[in-house]
Jmol script that loads the backbone (N, CA, C; Angstrom):
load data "model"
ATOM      1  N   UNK A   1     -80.859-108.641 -99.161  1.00  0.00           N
ATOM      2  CA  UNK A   1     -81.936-109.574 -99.357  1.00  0.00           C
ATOM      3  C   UNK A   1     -81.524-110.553-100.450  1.00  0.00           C
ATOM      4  N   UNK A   2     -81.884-111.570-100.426  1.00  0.00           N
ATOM      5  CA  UNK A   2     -81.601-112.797-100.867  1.00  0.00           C
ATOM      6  C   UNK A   2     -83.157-113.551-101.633  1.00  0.00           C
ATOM      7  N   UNK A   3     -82.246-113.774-102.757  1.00  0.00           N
ATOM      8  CA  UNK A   3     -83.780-114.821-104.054  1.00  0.00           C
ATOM      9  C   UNK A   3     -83.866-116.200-103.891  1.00  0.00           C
ATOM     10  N   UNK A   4     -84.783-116.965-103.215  1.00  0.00           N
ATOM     11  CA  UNK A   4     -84.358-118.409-103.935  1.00  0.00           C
ATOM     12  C   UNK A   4     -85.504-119.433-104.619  1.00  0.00           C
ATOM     13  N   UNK A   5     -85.149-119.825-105.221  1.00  0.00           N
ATOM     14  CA  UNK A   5     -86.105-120.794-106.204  1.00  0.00           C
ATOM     15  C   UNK A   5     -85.731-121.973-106.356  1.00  0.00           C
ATOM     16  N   UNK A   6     -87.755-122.819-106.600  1.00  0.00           N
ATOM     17  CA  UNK A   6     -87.571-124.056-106.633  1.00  0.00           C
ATOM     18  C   UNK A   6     -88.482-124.504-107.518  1.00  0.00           C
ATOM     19  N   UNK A   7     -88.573-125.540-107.993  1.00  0.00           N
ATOM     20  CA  UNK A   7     -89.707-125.597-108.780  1.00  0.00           C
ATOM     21  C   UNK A   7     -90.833-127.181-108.065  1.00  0.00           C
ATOM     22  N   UNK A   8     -91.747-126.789-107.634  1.00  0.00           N
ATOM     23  CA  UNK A   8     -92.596-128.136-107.599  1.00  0.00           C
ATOM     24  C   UNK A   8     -93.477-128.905-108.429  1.00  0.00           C
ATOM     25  N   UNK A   9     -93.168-129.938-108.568  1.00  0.00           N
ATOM     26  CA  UNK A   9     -93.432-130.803-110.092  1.00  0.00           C
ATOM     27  C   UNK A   9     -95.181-130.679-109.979  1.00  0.00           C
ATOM     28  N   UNK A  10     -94.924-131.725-110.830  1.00  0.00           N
ATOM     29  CA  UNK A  10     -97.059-131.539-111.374  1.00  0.00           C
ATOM     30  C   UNK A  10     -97.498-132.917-110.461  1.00  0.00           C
ATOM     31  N   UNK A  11     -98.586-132.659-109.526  1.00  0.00           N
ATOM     32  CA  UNK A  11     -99.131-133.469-108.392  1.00  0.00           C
ATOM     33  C   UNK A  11     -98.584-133.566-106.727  1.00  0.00           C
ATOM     34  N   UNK A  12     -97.383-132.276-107.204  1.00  0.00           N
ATOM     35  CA  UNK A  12     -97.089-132.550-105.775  1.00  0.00           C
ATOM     36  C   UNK A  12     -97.844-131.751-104.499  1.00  0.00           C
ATOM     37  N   UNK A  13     -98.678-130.668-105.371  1.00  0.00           N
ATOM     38  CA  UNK A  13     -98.942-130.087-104.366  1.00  0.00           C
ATOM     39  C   UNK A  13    -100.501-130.562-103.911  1.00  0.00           C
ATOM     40  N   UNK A  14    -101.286-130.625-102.804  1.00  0.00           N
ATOM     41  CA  UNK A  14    -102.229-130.697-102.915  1.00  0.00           C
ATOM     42  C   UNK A  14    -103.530-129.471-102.864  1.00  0.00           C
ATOM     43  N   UNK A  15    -104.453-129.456-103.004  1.00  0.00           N
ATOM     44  CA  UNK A  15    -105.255-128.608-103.835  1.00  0.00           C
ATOM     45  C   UNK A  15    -105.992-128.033-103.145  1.00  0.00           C
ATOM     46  N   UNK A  16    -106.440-128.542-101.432  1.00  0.00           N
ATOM     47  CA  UNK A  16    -107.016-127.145-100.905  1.00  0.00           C
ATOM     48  C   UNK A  16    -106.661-125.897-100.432  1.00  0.00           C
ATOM     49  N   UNK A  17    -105.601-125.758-100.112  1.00  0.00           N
ATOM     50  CA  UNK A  17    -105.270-124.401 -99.935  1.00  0.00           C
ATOM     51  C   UNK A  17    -103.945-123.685-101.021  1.00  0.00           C
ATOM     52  N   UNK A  18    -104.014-122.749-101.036  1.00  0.00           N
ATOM     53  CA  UNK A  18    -102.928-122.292-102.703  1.00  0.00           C
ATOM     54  C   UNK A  18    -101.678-121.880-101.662  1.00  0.00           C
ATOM     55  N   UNK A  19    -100.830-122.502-102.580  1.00  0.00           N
ATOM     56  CA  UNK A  19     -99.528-122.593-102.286  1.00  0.00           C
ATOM     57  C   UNK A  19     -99.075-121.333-101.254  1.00  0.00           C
ATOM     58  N   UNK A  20     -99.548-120.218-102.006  1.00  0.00           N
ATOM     59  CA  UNK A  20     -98.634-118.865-101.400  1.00  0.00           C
ATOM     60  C   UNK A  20     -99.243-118.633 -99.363  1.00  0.00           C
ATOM     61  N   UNK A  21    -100.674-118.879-100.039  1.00  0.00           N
ATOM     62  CA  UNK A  21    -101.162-119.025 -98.483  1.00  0.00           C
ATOM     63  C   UNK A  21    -100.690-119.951 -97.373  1.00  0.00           C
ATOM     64  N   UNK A  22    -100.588-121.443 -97.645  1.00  0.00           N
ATOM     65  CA  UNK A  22     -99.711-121.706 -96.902  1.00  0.00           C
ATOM     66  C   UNK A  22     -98.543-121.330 -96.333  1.00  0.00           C
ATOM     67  N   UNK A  23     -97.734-120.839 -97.366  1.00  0.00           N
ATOM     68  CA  UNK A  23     -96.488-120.284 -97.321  1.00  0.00           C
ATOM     69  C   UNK A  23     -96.751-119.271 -96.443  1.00  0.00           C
ATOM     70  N   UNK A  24     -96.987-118.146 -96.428  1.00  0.00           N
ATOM     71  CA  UNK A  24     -97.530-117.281 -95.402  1.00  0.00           C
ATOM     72  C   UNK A  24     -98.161-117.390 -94.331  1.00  0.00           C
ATOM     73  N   UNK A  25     -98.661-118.388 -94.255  1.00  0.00           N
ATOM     74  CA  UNK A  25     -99.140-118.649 -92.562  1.00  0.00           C
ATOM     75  C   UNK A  25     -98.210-119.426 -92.046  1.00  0.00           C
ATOM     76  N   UNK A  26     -97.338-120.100 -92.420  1.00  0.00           N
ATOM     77  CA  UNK A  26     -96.745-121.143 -92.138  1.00  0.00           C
ATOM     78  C   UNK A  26     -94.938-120.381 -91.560  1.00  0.00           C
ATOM     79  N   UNK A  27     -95.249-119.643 -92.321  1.00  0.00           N
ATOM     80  CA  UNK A  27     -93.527-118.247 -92.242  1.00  0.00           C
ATOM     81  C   UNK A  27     -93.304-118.047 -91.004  1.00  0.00           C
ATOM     82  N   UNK A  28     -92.173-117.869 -89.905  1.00  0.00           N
ATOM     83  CA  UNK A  28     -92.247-118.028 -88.733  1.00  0.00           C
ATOM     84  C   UNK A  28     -90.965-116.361 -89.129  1.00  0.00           C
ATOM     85  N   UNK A  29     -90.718-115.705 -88.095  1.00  0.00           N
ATOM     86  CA  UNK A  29     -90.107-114.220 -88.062  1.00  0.00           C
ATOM     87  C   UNK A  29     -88.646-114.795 -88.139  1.00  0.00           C
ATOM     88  N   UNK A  30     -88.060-116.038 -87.788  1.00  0.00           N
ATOM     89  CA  UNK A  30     -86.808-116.290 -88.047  1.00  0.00           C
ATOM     90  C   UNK A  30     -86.327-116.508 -89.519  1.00  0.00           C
ATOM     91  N   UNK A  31     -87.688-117.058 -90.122  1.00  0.00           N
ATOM     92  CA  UNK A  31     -87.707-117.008 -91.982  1.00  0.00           C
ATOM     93  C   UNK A  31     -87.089-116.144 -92.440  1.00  0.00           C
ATOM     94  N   UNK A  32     -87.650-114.696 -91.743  1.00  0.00           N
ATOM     95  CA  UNK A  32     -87.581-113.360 -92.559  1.00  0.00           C
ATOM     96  C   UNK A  32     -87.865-113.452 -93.878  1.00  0.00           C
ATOM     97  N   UNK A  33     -89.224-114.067 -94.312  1.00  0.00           N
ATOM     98  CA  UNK A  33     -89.961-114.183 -95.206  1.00  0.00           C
ATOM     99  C   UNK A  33     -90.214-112.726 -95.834  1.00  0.00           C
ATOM    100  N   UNK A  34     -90.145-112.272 -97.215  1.00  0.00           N
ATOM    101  CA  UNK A  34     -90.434-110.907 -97.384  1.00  0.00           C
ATOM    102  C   UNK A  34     -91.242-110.779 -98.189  1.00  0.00           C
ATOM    103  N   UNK A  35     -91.362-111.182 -99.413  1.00  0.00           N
ATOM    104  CA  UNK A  35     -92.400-111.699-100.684  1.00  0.00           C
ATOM    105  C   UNK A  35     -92.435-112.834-100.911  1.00  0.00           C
ATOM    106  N   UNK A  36     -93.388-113.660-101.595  1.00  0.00           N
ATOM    107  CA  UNK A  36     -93.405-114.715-102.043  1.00  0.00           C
ATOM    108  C   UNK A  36     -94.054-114.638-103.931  1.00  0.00           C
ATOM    109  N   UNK A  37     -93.199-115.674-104.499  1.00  0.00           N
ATOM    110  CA  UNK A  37     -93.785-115.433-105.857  1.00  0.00           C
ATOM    111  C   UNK A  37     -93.830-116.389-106.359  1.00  0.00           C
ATOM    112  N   UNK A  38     -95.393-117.036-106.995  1.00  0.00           N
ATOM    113  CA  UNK A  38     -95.817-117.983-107.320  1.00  0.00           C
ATOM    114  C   UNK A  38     -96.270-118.040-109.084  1.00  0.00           C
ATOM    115  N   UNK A  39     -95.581-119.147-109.583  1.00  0.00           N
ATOM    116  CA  UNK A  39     -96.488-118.613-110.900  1.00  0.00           C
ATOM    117  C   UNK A  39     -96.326-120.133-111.503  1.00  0.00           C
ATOM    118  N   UNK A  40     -97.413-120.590-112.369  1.00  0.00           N
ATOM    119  CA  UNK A  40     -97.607-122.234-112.583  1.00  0.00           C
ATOM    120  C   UNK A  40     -97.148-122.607-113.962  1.00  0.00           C
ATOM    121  N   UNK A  41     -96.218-122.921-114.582  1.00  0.00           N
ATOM    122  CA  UNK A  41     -95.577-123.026-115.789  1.00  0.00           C
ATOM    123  C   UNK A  41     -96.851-123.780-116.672  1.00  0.00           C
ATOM    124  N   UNK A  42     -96.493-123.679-118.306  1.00  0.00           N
ATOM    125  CA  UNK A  42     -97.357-125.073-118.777  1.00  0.00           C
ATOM    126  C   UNK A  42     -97.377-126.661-118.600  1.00  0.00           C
ATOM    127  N   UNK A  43     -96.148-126.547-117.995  1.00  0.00           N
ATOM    128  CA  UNK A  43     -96.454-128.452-117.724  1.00  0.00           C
ATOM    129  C   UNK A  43     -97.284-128.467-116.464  1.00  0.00           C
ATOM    130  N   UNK A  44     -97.595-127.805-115.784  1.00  0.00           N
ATOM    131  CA  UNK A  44     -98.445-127.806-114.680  1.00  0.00           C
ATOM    132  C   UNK A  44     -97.401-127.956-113.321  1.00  0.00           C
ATOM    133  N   UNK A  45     -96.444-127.427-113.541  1.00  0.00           N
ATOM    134  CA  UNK A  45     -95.129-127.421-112.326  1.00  0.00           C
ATOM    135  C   UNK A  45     -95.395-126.487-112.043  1.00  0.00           C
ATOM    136  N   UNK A  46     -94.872-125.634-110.420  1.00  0.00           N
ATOM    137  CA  UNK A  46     -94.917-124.549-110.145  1.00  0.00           C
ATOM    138  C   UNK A  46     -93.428-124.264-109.696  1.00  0.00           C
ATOM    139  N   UNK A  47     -92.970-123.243-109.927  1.00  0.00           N
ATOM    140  CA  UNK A  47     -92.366-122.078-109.972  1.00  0.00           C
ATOM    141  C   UNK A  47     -92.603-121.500-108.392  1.00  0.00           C
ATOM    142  N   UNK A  48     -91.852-121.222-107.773  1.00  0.00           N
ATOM    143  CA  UNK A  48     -91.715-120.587-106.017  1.00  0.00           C
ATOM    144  C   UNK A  48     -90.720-119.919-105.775  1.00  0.00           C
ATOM    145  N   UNK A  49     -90.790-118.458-106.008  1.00  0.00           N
ATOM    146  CA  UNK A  49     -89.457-117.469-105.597  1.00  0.00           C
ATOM    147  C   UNK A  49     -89.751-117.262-104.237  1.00  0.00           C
ATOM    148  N   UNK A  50     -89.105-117.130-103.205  1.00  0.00           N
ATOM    149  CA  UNK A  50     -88.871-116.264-102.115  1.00  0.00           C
ATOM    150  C   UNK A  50     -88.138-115.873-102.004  1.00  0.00           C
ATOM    151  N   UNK A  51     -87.937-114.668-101.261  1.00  0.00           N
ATOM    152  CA  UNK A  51     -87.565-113.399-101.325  1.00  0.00           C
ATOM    153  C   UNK A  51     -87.277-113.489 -99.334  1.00  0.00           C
ATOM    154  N   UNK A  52     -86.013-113.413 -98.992  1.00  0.00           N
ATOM    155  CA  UNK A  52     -85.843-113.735 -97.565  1.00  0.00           C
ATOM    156  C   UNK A  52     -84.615-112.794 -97.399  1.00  0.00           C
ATOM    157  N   UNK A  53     -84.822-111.873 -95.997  1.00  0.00           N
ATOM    158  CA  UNK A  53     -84.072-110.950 -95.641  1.00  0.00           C
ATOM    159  C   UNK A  53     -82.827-111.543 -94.919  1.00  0.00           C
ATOM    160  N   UNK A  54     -82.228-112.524 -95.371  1.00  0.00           N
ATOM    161  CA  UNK A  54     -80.610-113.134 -94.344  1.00  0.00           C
ATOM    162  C   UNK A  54     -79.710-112.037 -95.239  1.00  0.00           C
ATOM    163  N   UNK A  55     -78.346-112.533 -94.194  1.00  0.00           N
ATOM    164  CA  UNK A  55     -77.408-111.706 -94.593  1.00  0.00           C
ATOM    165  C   UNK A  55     -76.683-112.389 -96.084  1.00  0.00           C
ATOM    166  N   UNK A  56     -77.025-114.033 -95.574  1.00  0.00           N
ATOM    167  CA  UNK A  56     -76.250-114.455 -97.016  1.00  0.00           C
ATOM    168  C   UNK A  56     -76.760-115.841 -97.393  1.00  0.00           C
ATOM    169  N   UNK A  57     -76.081-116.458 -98.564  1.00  0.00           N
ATOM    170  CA  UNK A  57     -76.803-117.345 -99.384  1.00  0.00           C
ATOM    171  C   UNK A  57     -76.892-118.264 -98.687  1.00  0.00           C
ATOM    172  N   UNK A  58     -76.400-118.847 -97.506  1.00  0.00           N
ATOM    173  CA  UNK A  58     -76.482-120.236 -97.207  1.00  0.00           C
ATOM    174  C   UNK A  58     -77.596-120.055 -96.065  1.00  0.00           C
ATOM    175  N   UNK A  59     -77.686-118.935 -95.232  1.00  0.00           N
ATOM    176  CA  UNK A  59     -78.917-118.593 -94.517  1.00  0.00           C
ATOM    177  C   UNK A  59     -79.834-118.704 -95.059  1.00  0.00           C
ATOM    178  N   UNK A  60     -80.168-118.159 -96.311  1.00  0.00           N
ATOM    179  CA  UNK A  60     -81.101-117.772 -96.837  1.00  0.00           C
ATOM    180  C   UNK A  60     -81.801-119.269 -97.647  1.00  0.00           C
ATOM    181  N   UNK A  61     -80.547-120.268 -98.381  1.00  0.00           N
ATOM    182  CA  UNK A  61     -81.331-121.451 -98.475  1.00  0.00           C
ATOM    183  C   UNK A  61     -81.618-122.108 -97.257  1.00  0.00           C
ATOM    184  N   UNK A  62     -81.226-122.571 -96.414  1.00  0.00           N
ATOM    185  CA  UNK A  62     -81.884-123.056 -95.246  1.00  0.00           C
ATOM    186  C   UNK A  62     -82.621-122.757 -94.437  1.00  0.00           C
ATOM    187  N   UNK A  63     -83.191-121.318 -94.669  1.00  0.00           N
ATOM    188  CA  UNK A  63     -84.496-120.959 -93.805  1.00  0.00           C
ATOM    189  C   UNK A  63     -85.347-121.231 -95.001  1.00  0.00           C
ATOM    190  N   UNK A  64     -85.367-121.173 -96.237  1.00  0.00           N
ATOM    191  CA  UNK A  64     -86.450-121.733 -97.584  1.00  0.00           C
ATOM    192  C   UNK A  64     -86.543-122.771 -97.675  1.00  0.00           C
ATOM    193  N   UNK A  65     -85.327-123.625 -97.096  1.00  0.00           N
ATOM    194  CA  UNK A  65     -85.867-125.341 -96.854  1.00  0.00           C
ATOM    195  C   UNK A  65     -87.250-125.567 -95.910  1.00  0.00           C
ATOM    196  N   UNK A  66     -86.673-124.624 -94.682  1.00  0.00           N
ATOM    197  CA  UNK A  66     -87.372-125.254 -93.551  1.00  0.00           C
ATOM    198  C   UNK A  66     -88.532-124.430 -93.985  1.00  0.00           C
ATOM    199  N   UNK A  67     -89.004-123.210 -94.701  1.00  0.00           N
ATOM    200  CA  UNK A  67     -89.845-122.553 -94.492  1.00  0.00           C
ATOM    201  C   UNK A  67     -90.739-123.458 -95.472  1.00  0.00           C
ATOM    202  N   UNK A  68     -90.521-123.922 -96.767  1.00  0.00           N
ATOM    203  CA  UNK A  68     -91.449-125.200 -97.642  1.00  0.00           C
ATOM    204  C   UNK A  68     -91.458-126.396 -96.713  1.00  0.00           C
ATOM    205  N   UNK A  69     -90.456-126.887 -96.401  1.00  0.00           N
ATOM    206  CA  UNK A  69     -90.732-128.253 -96.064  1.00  0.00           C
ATOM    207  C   UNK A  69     -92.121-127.786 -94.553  1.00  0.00           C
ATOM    208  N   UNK A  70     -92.424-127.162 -94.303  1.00  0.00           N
ATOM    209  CA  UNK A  70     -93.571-126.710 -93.275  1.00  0.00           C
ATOM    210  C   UNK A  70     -94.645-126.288 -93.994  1.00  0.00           C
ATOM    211  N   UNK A  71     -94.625-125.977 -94.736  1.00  0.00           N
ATOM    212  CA  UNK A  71     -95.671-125.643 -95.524  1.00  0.00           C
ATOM    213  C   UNK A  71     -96.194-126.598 -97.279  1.00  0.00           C
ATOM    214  N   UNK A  72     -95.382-127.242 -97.233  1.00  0.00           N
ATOM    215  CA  UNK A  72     -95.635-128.829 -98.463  1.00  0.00           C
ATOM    216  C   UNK A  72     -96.081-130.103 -97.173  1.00  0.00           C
ATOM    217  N   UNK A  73     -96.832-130.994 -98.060  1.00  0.00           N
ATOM    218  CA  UNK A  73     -96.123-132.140 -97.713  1.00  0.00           C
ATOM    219  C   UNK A  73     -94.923-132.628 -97.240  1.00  0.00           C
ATOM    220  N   UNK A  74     -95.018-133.620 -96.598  1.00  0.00           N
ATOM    221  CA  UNK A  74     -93.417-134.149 -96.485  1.00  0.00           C
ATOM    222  C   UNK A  74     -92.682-134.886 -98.096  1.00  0.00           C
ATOM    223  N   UNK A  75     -93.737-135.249 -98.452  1.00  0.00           N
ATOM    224  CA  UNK A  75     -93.478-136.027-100.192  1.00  0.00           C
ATOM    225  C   UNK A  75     -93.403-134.732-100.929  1.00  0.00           C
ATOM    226  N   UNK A  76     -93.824-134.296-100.834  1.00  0.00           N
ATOM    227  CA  UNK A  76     -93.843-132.822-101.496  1.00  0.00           C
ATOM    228  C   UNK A  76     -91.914-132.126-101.798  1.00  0.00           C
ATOM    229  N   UNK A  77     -91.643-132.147-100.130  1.00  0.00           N
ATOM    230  CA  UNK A  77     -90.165-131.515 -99.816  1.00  0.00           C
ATOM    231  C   UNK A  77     -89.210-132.479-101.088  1.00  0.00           C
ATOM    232  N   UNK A  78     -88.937-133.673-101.412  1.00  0.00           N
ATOM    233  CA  UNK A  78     -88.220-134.377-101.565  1.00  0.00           C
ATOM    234  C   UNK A  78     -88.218-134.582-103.098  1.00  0.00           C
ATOM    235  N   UNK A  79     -89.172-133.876-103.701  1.00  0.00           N
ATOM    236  CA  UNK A  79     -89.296-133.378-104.917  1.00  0.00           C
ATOM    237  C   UNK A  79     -88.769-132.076-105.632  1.00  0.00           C
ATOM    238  N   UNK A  80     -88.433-131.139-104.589  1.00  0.00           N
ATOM    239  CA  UNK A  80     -88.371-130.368-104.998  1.00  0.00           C
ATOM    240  C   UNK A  80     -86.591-129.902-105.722  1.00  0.00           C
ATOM    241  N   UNK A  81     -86.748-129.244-106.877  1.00  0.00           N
ATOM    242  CA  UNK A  81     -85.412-128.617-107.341  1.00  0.00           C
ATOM    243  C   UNK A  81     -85.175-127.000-107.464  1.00  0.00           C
ATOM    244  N   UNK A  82     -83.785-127.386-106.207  1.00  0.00           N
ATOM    245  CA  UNK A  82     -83.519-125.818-105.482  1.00  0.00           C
ATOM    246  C   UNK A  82     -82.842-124.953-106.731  1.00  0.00           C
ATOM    247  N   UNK A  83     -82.540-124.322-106.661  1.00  0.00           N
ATOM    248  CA  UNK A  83     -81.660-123.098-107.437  1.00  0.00           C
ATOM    249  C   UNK A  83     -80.943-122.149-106.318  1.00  0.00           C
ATOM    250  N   UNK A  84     -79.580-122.089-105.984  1.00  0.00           N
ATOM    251  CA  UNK A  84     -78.784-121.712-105.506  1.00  0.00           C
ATOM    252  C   UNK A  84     -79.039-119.810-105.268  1.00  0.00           C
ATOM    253  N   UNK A  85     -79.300-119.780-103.810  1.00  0.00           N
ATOM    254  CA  UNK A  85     -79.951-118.574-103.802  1.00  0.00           C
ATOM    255  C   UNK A  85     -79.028-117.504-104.054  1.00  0.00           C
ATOM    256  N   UNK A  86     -79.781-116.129-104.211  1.00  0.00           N
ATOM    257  CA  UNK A  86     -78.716-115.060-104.551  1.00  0.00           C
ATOM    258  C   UNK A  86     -79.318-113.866-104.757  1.00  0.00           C
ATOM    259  N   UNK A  87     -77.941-113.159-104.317  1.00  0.00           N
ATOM    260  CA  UNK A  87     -78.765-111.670-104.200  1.00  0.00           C
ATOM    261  C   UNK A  87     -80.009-111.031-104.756  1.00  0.00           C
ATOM    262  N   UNK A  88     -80.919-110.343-104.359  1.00  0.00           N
ATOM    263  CA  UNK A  88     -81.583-109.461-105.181  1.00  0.00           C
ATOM    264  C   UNK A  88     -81.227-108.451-106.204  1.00  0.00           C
ATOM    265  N   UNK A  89     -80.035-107.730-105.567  1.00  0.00           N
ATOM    266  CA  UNK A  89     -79.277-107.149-106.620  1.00  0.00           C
ATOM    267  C   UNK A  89     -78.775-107.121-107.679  1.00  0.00           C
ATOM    268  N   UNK A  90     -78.183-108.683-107.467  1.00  0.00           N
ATOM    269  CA  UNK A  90     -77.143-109.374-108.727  1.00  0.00           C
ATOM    270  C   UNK A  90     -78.380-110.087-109.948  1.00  0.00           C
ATOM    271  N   UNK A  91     -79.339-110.075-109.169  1.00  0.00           N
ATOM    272  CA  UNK A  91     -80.832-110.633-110.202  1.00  0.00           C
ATOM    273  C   UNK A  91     -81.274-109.448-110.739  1.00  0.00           C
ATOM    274  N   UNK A  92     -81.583-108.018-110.226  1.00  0.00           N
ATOM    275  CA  UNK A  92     -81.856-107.140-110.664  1.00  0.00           C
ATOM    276  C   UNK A  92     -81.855-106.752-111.746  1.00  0.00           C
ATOM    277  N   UNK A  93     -79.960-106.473-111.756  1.00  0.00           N
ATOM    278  CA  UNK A  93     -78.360-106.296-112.552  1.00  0.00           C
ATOM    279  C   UNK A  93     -78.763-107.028-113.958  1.00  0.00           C
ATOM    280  N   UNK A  94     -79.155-108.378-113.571  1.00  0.00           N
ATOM    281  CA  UNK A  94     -79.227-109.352-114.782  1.00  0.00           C
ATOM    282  C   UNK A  94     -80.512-108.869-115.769  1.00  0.00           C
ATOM    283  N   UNK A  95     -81.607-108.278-114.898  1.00  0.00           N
ATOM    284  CA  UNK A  95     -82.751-108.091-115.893  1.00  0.00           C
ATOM    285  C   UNK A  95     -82.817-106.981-116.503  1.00  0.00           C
ATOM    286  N   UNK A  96     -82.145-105.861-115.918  1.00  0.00           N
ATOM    287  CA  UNK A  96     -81.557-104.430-116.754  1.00  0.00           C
ATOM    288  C   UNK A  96     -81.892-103.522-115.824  1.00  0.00           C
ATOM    289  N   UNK A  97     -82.171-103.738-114.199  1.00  0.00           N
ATOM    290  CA  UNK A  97     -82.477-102.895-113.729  1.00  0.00           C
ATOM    291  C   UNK A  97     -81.347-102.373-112.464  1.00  0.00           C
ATOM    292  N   UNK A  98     -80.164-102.768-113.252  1.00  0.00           N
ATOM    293  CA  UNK A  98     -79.491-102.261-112.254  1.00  0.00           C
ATOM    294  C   UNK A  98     -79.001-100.779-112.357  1.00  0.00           C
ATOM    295  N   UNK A  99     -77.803-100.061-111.383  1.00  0.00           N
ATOM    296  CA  UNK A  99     -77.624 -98.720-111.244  1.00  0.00           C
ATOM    297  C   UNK A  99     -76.411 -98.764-112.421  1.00  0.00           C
ATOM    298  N   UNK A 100     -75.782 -99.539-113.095  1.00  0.00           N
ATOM    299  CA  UNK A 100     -75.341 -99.654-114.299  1.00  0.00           C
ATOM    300  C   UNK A 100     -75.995 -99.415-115.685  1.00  0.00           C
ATOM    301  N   UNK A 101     -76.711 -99.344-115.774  1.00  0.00           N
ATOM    302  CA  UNK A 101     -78.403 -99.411-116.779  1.00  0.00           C
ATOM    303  C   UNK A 101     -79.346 -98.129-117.134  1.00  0.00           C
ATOM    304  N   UNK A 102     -79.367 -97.484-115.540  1.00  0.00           N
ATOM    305  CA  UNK A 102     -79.615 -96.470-114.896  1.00  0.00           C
ATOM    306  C   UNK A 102     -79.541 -95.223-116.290  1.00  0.00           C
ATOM    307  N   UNK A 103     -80.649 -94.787-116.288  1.00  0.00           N
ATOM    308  CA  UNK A 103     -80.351 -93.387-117.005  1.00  0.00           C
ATOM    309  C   UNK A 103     -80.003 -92.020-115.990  1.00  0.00           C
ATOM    310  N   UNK A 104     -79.680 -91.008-115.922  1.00  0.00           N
ATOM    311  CA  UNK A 104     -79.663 -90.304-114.867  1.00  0.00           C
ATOM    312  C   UNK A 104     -80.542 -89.696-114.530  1.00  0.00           C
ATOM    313  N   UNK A 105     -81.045 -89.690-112.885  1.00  0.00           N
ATOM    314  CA  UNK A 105     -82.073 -89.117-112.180  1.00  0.00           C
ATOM    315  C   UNK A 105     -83.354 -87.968-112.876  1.00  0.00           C
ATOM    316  N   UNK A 106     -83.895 -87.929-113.407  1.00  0.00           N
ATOM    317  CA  UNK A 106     -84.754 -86.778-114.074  1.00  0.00           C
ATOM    318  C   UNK A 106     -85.792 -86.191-113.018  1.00  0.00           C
ATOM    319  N   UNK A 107     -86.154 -84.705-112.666  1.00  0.00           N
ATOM    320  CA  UNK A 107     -87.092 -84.672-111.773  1.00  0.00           C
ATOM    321  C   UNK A 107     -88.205 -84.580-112.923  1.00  0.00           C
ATOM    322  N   UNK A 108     -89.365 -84.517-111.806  1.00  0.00           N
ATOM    323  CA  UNK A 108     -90.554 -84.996-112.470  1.00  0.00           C
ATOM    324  C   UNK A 108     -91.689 -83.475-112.374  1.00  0.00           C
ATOM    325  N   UNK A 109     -92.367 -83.726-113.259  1.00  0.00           N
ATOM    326  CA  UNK A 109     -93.396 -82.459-112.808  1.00  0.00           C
ATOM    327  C   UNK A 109     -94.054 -82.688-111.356  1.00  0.00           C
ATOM    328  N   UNK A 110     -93.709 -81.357-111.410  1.00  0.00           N
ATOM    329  CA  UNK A 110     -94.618 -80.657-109.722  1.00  0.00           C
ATOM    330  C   UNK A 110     -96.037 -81.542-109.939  1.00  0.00           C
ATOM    331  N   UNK A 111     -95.923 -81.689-108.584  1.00  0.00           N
ATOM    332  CA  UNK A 111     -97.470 -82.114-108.907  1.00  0.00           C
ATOM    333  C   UNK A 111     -98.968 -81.669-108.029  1.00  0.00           C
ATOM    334  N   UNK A 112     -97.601 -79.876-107.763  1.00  0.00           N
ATOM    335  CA  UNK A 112     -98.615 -78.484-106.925  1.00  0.00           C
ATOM    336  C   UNK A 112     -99.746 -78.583-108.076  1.00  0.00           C
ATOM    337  N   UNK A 113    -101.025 -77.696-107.811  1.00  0.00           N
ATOM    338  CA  UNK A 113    -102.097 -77.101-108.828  1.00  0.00           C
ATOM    339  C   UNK A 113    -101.597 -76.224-109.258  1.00  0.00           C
ATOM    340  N   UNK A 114    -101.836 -75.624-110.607  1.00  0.00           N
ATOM    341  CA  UNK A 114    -101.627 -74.804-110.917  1.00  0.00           C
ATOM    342  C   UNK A 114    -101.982 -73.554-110.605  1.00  0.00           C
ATOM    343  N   UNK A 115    -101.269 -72.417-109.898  1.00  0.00           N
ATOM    344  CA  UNK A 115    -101.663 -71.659-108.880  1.00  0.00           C
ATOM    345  C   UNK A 115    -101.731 -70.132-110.067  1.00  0.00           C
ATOM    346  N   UNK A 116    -102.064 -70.393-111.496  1.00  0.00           N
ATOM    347  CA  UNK A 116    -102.295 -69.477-112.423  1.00  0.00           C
ATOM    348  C   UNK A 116    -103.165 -69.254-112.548  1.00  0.00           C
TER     349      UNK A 116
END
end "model"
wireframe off; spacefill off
backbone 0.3
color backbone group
């Protein structure tokens, strides 16, 4: 699975329906749309991760082109600044959650009743 991000400036989007919803109705099964993650910075830009199941980075930006540019404006698309998509893993890795990081496996309490 594959990350990619963009950011849409302040006015590009318009205001009746919220971003992620579009995005989700708009997702067609060739997307392989998997999450979407929305979050609105302080300058009033938004922030748009998706999260798309291709095998690799160049799939994965060009089904996030076509999957925004269907779901923005057309003025909307031509604003936007991509960030070069990339693994989930290798993003993981970066935030400390990779199997490098990893403490080793601990089991956990039973979580039978206590049959005392």
């Amino acid at each position: 699975m594959y990350l990619v991000t963009t950011t849409v400036p302040v006015g590009a989007l318009p205001g009746e329906t919220p971003l992620i919803d579009r995005i989700r109705r708009t997702a067609r099964p060739e997307d392989r749309l998997e999450h979407v993650h929305v979050l609105r910075s302080a300058d009033g830009a938004t922030h748009l991760t998706l999260f798309l199941g291709h095998p690799d980075s160049k799939e994965t930006e060009l089904a996030a082109a076509r999957l925004v540019a269907r779901a923005l404006p057309p003025a909307a698309g031509t604003a936007l600044r991509w960030a070069p998509a990339r693994p989930l893993v290798s993003a993981l890795e970066e935030l400390g959650a990779g199997a490098g990081n990893r403490r080793p496996d601990r089991e956990l309490p039973t979580q039978d009743p206590d049959n005392r």
